[in-house]
C-alpha positions as CSV (number, residue, x, y, z in Angstrom):
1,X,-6.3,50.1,-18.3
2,X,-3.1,48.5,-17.4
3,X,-1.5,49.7,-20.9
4,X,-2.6,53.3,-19.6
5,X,-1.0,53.0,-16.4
6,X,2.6,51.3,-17.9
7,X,2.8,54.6,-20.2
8,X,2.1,56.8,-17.4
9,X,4.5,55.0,-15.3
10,X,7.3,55.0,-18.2
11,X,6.8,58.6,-18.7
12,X,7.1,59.5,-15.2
13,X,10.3,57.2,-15.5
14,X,11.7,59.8,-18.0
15,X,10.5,63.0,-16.4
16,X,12.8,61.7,-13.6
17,X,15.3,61.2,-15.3
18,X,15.5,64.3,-17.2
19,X,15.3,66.1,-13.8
20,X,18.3,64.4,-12.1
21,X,19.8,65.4,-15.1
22,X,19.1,68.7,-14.7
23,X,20.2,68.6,-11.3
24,X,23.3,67.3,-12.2
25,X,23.8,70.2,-14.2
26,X,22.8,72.6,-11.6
27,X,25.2,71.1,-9.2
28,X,28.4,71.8,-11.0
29,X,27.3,75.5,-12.1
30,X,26.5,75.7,-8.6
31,X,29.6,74.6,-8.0
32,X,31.3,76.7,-10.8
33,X,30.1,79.5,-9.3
34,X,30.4,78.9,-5.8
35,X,34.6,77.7,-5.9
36,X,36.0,79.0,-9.4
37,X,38.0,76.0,-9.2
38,X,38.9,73.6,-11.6
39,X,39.3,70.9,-8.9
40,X,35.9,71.0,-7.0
41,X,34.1,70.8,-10.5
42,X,35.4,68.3,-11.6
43,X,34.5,66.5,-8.9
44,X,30.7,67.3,-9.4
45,X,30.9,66.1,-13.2
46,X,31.9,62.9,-11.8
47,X,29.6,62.5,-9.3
48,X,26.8,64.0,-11.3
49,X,28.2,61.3,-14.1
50,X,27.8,58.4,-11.8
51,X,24.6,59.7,-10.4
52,X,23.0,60.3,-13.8
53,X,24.7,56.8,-15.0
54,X,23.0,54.9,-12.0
55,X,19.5,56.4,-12.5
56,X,19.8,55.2,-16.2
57,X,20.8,51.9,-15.4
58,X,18.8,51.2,-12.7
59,X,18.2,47.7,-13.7
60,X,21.6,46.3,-14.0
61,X,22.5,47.7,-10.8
62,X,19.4,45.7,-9.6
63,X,20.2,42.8,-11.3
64,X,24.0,42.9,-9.6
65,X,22.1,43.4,-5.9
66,X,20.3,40.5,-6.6
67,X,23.0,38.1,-7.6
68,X,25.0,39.2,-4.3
69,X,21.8,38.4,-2.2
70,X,21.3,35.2,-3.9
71,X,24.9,34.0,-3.7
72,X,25.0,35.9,-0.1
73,X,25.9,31.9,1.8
74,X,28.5,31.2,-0.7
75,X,31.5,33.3,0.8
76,X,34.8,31.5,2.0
77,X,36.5,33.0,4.4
C-alpha cells in the first residue's frame, strides 16, 4: 500500500511539474503578446527559467535552507 501511494505521490510530483512548465510558457507568450518587446520577455524567460529551475530542484534548495537554519547561531558580527 505504501508503494501505491509513493508512485501516486511521484507522479503527481511530475504533473506539477509539467504544469509550471506550461505556465512558464504561457507567461512569456502572454507577455509576447501583451508588450511586443524584446525587453519585457526576456525578463519572463528568466524568471520562468528560475521558477521552472527551483520547482526541479526542490531538494537542493531544501538542503541549502536547512544548512542556514542549522548553522543559524554561528554568525559573527
Amino acid at each position: 500500500m505504501l508503494e501505491i501511494i509513493n508512485n501516486f505521490i511521484q507522479s503527481f510530483q511530475v504533473l506539477v511539474a509539467a504544469g509550471i512548465l506550461l505556465l512558464a510558457i504561457v507567461f512569456v507568450g502572454m507577455t509576447w503578446i501583451r508588450t511586443r518587446s524584446v525587453a519585457p520577455t526576456l525578463g519572463a524567460v528568466l524568471l520562468g527559467a528560475v521558477v521552472v529551475w527551483g520547482v526541479n530542484n526542490i531538494d537542493v534548495l531544501e538542503n541549502k535552507v536547512n544548512e542556514d537554519v542549522n548553522q543559524g547561531g554561528t554568525l559573527t558580527p
